[in-house]
Steps between C-alpha positions, in 0.01 A plus 500: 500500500813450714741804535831426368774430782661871569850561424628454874340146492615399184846677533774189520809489742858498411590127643323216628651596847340850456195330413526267803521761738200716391302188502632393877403906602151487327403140648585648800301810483216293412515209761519810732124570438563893541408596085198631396297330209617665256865452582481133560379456145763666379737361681370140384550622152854602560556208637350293256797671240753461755431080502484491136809685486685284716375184355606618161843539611532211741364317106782640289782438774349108486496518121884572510602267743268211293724625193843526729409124595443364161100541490472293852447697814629324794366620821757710671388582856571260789696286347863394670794593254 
């Protein structure tokens, strides 16, 4: 039976930005091919909570501008004003 994610792993940032960071630092760490076993699986995991964190959040801010926009979200990058 799998052990349940520790507290550290599980523990959620303050702000998508906070979030953003940690996940940057960690995909760095393990790109760097330095961590032992253990570690990279962990760090995996805390990454795995970092993406769903920030895809939550990048989800609600779309779900306001959808509502902001009268239920039709217009692209909003790239486009000349």
């Amino acid at each position: 039976m799998p052990k349940a994610p520790s507290k550290e792993i599980a523990a959620l940032p303050a702000s998508y930005e906070a979030a953003l960071q940690e996940l940057e630092q960690l995909v760095s760490q393990l790109e760097s091919g330095q961590l032992p076993l253990d570690q990279l699986l962990t760090g995996y995991q805390r990454g795995a909570v970092l993406l769903g964190f920030c895809q939550q959040r990048l989800q609600a801010v779309e779900d306001q501008i959808q509502v902001l926009d009268e239920g039709v979200l217009k692209p909003w990058w790239g486009s000349a004003a």
